[in-house]
Biopython code that builds the backbone (N, CA, C, O; Angstrom):
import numpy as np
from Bio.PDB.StructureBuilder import StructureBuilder

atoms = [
    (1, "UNK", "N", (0.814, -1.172, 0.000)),
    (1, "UNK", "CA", (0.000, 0.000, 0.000)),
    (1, "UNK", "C", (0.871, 1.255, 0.000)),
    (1, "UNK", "O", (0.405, 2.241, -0.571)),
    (2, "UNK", "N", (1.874, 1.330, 0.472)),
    (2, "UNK", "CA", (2.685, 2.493, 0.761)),
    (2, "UNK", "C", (3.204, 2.618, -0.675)),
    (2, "UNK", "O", (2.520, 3.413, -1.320)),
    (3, "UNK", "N", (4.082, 2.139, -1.280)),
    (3, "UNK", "CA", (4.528, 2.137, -2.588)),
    (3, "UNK", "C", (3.172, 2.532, -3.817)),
    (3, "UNK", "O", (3.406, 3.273, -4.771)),
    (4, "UNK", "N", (1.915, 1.962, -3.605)),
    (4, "UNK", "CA", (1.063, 3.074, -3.984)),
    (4, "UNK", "C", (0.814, 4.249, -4.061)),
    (4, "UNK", "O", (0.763, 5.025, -5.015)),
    (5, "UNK", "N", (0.586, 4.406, -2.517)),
    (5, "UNK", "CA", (0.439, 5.553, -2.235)),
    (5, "UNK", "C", (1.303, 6.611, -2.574)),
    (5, "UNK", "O", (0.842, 7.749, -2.665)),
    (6, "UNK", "N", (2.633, 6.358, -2.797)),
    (6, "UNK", "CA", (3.791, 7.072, -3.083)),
    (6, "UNK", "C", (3.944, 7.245, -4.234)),
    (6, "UNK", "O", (4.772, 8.147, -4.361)),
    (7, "UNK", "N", (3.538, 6.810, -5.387)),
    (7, "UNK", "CA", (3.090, 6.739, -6.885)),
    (7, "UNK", "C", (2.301, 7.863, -7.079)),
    (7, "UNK", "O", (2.462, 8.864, -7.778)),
    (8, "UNK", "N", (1.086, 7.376, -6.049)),
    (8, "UNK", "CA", (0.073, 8.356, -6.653)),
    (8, "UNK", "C", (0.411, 9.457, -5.682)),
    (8, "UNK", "O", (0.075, 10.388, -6.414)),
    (9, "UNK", "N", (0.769, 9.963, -4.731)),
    (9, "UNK", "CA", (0.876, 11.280, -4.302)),
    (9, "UNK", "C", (2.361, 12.210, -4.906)),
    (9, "UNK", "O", (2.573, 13.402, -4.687)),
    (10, "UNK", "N", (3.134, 11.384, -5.598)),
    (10, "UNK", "CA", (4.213, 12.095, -6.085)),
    (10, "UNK", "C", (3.995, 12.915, -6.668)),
    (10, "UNK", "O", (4.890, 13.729, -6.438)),
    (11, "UNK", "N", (3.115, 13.433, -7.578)),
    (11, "UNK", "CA", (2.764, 14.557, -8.470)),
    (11, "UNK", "C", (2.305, 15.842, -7.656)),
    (11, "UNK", "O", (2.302, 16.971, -8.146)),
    (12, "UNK", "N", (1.789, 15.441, -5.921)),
    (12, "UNK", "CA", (1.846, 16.424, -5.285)),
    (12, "UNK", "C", (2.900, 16.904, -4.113)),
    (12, "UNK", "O", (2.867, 17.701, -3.175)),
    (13, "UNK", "N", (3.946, 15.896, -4.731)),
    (13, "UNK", "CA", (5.245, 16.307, -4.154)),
    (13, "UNK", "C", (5.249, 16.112, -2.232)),
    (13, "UNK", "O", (5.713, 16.822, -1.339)),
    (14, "UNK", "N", (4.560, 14.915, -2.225)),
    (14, "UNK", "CA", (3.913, 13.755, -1.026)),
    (14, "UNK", "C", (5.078, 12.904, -0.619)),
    (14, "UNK", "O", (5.935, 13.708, -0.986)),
    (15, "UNK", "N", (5.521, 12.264, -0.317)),
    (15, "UNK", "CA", (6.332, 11.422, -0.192)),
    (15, "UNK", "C", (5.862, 9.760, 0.822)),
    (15, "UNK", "O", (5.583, 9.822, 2.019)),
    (16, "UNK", "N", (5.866, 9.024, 0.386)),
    (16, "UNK", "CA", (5.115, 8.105, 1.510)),
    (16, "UNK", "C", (6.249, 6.938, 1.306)),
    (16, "UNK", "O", (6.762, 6.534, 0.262)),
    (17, "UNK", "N", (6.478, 6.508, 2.772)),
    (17, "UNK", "CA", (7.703, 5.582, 3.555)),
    (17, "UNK", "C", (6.695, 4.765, 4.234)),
    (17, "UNK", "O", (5.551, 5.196, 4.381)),
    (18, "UNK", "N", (7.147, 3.303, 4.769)),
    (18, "UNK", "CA", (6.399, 3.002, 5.515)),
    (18, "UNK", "C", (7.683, 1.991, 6.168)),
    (18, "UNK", "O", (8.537, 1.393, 5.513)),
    (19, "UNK", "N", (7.521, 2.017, 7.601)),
    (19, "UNK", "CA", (8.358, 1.313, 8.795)),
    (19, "UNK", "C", (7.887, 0.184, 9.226)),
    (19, "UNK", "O", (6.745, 0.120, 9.680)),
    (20, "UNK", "N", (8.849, -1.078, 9.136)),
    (20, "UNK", "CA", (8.311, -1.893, 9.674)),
    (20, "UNK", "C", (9.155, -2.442, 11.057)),
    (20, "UNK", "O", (10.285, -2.888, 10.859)),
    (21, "UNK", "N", (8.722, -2.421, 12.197)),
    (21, "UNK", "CA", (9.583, -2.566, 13.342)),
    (21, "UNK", "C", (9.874, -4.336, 13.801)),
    (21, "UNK", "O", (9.133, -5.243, 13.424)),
    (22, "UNK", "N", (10.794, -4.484, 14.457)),
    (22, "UNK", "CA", (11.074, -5.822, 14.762)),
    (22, "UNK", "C", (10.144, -5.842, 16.283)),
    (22, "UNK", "O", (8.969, -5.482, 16.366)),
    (23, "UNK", "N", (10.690, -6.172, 17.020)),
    (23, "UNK", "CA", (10.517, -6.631, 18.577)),
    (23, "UNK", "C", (10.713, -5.476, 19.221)),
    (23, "UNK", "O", (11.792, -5.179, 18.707)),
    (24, "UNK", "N", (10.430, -4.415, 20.117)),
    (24, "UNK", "CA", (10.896, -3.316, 20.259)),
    (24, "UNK", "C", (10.411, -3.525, 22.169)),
    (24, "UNK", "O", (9.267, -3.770, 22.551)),
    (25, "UNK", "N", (11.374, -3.381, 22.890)),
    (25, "UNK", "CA", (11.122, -3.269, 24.478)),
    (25, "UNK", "C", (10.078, -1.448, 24.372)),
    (25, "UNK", "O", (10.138, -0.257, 24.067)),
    (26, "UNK", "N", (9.142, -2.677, 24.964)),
    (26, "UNK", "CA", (7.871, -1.456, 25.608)),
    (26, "UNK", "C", (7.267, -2.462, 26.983)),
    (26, "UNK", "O", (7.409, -3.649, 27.276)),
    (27, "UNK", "N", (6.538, -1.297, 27.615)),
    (27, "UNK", "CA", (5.707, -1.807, 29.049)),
    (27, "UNK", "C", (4.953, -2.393, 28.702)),
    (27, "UNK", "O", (4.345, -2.729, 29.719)),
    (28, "UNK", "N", (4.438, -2.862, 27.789)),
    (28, "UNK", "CA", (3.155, -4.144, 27.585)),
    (28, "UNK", "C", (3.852, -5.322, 28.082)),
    (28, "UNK", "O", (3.117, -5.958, 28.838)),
    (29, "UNK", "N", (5.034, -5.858, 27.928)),
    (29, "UNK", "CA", (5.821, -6.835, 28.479)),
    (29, "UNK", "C", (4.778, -6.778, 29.738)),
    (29, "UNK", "O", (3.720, -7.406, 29.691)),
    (30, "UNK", "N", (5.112, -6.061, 30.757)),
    (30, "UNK", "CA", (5.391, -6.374, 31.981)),
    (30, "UNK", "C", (3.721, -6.344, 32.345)),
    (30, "UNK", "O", (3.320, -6.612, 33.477)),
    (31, "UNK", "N", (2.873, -6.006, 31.304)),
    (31, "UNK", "CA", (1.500, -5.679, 32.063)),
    (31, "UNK", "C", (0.502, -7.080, 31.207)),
    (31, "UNK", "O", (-0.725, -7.075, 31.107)),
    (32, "UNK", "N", (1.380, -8.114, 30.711)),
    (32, "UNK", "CA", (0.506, -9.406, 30.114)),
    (32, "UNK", "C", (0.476, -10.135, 31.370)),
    (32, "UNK", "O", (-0.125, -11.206, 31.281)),
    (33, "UNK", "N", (0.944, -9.866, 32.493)),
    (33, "UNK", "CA", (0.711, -10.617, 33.615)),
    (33, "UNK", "C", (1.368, -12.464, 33.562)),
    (33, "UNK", "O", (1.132, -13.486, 34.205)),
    (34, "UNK", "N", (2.038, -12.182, 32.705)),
    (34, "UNK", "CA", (2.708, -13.446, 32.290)),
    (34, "UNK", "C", (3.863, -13.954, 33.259)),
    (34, "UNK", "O", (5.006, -13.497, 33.257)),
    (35, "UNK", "N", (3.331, -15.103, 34.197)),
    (35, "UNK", "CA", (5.137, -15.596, 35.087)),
    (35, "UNK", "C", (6.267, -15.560, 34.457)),
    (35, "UNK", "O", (6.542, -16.034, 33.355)),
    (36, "UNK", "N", (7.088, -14.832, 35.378)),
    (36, "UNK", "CA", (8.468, -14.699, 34.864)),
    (36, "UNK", "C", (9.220, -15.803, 33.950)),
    (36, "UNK", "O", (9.974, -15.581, 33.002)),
    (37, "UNK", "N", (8.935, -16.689, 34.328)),
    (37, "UNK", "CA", (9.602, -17.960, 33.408)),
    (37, "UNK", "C", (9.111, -17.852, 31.815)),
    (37, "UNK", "O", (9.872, -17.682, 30.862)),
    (38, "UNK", "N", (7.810, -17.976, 31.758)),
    (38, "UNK", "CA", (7.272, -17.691, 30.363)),
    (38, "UNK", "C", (7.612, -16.694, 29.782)),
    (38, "UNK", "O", (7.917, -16.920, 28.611)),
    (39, "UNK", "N", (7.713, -15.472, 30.149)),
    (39, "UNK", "CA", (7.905, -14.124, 29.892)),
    (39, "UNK", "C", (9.769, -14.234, 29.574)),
    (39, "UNK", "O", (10.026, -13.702, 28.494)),
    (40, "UNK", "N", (10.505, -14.562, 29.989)),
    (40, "UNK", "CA", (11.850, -15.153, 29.800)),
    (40, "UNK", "C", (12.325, -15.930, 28.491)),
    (40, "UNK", "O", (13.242, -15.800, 27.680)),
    (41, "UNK", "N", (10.754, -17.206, 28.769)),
    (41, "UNK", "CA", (11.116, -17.540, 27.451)),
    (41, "UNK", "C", (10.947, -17.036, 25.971)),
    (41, "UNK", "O", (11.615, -17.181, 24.947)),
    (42, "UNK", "N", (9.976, -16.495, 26.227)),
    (42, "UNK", "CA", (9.397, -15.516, 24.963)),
    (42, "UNK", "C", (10.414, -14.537, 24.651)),
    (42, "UNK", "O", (10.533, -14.176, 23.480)),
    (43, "UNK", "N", (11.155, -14.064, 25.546)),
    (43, "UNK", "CA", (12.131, -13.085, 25.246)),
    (43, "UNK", "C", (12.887, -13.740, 24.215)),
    (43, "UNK", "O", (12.841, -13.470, 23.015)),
    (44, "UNK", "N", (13.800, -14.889, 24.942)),
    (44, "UNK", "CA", (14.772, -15.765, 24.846)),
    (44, "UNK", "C", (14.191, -16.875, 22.908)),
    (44, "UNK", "O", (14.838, -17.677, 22.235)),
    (45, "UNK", "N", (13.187, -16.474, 22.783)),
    (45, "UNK", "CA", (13.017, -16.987, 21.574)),
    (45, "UNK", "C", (13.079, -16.092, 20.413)),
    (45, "UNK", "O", (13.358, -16.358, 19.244)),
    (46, "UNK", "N", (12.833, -15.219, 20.846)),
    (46, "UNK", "CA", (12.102, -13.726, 19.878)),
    (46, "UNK", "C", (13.735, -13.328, 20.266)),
    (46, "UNK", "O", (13.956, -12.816, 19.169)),
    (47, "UNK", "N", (14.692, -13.216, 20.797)),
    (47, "UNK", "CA", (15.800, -12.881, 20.807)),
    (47, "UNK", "C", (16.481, -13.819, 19.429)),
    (47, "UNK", "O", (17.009, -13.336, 18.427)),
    (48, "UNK", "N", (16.329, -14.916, 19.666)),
    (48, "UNK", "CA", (17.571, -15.574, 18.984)),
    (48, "UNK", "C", (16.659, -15.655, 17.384)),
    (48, "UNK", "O", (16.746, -16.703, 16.743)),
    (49, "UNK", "N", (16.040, -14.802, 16.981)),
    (49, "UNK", "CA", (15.333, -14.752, 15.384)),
    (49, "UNK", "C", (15.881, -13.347, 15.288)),
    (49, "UNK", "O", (15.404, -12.843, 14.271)),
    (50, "UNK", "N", (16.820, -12.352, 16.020)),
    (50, "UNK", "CA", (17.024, -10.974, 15.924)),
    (50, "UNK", "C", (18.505, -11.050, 15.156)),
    (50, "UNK", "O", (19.226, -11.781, 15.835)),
    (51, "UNK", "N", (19.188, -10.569, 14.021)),
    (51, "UNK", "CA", (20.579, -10.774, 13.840)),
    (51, "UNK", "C", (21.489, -9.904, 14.664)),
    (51, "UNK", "O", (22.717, -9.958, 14.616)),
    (52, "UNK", "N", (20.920, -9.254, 15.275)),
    (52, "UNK", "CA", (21.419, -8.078, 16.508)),
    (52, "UNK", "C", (21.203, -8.623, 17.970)),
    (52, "UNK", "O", (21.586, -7.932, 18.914)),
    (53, "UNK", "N", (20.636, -9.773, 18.173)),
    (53, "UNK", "CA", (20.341, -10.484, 19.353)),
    (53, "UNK", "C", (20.169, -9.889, 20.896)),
    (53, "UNK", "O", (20.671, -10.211, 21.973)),
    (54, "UNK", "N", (19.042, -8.675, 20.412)),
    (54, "UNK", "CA", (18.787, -8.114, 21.388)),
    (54, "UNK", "C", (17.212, -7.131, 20.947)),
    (54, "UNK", "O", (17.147, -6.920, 19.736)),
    (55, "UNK", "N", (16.176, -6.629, 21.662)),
    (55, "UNK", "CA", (14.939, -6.157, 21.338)),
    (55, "UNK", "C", (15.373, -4.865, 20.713)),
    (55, "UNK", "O", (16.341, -4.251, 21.162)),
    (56, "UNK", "N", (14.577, -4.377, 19.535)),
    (56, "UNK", "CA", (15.170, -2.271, 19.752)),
    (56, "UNK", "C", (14.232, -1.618, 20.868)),
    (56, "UNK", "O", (13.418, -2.098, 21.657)),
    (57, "UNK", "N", (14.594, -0.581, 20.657)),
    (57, "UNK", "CA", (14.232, 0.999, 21.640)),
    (57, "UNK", "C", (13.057, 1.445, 20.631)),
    (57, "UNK", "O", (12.963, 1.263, 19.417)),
    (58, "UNK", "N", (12.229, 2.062, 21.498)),
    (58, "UNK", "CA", (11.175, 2.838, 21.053)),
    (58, "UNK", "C", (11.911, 4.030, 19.891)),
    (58, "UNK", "O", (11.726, 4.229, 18.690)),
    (59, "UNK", "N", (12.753, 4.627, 20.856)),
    (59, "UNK", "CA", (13.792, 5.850, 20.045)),
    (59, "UNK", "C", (14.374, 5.464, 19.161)),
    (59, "UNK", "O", (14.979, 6.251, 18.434)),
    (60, "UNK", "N", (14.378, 4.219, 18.957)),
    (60, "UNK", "CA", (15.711, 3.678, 17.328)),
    (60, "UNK", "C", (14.287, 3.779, 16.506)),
    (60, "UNK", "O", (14.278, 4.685, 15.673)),
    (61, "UNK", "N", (13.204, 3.078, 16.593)),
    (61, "UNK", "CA", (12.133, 3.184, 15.580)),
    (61, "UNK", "C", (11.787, 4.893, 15.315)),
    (61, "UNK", "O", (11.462, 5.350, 14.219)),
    (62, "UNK", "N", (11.954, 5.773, 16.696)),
    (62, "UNK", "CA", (11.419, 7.231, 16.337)),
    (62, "UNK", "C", (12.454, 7.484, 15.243)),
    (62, "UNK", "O", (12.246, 7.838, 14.082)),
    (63, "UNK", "N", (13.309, 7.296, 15.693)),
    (63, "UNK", "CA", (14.690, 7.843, 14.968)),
    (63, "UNK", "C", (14.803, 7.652, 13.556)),
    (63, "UNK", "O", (15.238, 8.592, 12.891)),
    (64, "UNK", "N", (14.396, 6.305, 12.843)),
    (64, "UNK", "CA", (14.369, 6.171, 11.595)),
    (64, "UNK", "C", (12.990, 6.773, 11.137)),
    (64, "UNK", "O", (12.806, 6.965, 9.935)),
    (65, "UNK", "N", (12.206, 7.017, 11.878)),
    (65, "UNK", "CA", (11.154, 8.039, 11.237)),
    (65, "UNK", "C", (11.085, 9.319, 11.175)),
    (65, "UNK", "O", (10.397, 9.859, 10.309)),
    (66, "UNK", "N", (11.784, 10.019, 12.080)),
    (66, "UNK", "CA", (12.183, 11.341, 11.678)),
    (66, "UNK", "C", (13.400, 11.682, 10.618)),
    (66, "UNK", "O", (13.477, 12.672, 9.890)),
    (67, "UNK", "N", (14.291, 10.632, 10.731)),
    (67, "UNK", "CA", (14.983, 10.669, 8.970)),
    (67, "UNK", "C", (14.297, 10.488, 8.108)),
    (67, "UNK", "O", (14.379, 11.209, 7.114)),
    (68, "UNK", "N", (13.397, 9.484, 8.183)),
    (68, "UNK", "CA", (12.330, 9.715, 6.350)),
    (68, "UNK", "C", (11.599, 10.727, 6.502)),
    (68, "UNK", "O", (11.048, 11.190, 5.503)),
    (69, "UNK", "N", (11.369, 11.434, 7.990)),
    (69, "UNK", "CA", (10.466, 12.825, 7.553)),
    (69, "UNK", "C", (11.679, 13.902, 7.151)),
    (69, "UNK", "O", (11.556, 14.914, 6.461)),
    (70, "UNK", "N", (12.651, 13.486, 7.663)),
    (70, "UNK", "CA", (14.022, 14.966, 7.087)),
    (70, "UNK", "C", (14.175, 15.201, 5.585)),
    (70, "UNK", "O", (14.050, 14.324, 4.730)),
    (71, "UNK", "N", (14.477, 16.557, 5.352)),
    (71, "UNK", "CA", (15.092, 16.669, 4.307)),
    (71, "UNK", "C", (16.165, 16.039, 3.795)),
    (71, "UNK", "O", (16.304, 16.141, 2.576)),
    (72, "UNK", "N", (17.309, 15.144, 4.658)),
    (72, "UNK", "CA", (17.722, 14.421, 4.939)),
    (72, "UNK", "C", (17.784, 13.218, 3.570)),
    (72, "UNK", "O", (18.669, 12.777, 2.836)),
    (73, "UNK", "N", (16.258, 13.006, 3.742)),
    (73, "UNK", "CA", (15.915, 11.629, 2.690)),
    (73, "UNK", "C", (14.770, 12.504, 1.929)),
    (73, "UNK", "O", (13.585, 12.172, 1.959)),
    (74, "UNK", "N", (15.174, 13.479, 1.350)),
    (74, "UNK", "CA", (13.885, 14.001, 0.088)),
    (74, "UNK", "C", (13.772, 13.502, -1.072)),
    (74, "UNK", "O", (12.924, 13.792, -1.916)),
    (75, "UNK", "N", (15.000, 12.397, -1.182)),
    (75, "UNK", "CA", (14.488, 11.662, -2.682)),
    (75, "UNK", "C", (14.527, 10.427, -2.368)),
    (75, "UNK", "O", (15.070, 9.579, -3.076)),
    (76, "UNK", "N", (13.965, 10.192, -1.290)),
    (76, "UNK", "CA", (13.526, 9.260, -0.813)),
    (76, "UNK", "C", (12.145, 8.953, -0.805)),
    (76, "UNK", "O", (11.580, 9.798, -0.110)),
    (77, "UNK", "N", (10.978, 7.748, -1.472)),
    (77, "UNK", "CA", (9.909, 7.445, -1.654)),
    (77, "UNK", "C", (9.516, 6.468, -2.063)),
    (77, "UNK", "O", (9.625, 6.454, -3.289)),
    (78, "UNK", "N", (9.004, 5.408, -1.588)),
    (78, "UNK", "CA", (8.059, 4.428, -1.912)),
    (78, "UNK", "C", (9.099, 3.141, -0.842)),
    (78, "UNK", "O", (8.617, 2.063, -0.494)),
    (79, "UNK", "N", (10.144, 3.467, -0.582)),
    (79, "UNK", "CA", (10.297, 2.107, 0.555)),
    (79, "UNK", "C", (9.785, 1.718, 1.759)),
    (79, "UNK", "O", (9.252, 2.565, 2.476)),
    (80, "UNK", "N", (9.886, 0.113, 2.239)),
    (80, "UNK", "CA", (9.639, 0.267, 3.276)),
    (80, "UNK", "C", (11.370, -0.093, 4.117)),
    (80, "UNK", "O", (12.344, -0.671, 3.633)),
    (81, "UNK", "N", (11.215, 0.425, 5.284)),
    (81, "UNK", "CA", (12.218, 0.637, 6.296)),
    (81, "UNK", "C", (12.237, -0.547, 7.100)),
    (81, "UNK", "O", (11.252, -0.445, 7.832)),
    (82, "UNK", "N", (12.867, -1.673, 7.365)),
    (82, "UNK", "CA", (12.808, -2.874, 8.126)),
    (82, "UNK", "C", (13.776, -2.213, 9.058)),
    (82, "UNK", "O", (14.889, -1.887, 8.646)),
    (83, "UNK", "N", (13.220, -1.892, 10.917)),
    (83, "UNK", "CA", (13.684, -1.158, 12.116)),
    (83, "UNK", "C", (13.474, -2.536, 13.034)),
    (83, "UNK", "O", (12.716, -2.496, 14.004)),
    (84, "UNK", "N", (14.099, -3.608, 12.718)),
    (84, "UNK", "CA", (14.318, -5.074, 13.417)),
    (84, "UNK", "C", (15.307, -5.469, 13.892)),
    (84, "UNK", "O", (15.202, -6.611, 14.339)),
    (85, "UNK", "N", (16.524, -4.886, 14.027)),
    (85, "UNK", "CA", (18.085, -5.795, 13.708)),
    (85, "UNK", "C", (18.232, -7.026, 13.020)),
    (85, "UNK", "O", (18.825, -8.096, 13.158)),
    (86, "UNK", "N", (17.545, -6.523, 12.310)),
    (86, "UNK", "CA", (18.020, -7.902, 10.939)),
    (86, "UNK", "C", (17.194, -9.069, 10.999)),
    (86, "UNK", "O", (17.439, -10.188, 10.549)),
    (87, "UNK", "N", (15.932, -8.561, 11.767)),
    (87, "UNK", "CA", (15.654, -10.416, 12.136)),
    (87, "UNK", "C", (14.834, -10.697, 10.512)),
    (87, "UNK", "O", (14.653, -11.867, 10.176)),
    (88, "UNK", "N", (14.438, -9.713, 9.707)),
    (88, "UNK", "CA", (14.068, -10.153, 8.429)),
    (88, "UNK", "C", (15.106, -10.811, 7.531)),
    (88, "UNK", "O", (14.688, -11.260, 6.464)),
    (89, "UNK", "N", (15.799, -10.876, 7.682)),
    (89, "UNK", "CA", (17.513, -11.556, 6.922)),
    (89, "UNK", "C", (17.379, -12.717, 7.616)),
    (89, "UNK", "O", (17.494, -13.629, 6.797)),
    (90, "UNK", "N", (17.225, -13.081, 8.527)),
    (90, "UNK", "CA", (17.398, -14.490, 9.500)),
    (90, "UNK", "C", (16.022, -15.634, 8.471)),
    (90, "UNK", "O", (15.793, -16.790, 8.825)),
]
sb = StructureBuilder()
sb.init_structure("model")
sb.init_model(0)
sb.init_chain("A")
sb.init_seg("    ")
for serial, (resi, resn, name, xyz) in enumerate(atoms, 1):
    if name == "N":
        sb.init_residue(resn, " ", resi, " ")
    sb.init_atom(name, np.array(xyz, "f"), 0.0, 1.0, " ", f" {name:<3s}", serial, name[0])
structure = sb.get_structure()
């Protein structure tokens, strides 16, 4: 859809990116009420599919989205951004 969208809004000088994030440490973890052991393992699985073998930051995903909003990347349009450590390569 994004690569559409970026087709058709180019003529109004639009630009459309779209991010796709890996595993990213947020507080929902801690509020599934899940025993520590389970919650460990889920880490410990979803870790070893990461080629960076560790969750990202909220701020690494902000971060690559305020570069596709920068001037930065102005001829930049229609990709999408994989913000995973690599676990799409795995």
């Amino acid at each position: 859809m994004g690569r559409s969208l970026a087709v058709g809004l180019a003529d109004k000088n639009i630009r459309v990116n779209t991010i796709s994030p890996g595993p990213i440490e947020t507080p929902i973890f801690d509020k599934m009420g899940l025993p520590k052991e389970n919650l460990d393992n889920f880490n410990q699985e979803a870790i070893s599919k990461i080629a960076l073998k560790r969750f990202g930051k909220a701020c690494e995903v902000a971060q690559a989205v305020l570069f596709l909003a920068s001037n930065e990347a102005s001829f930049i349009n229609g990709v999408e951004l994989f913000v995973d450590g690599g676990m799409v390569e795995l």
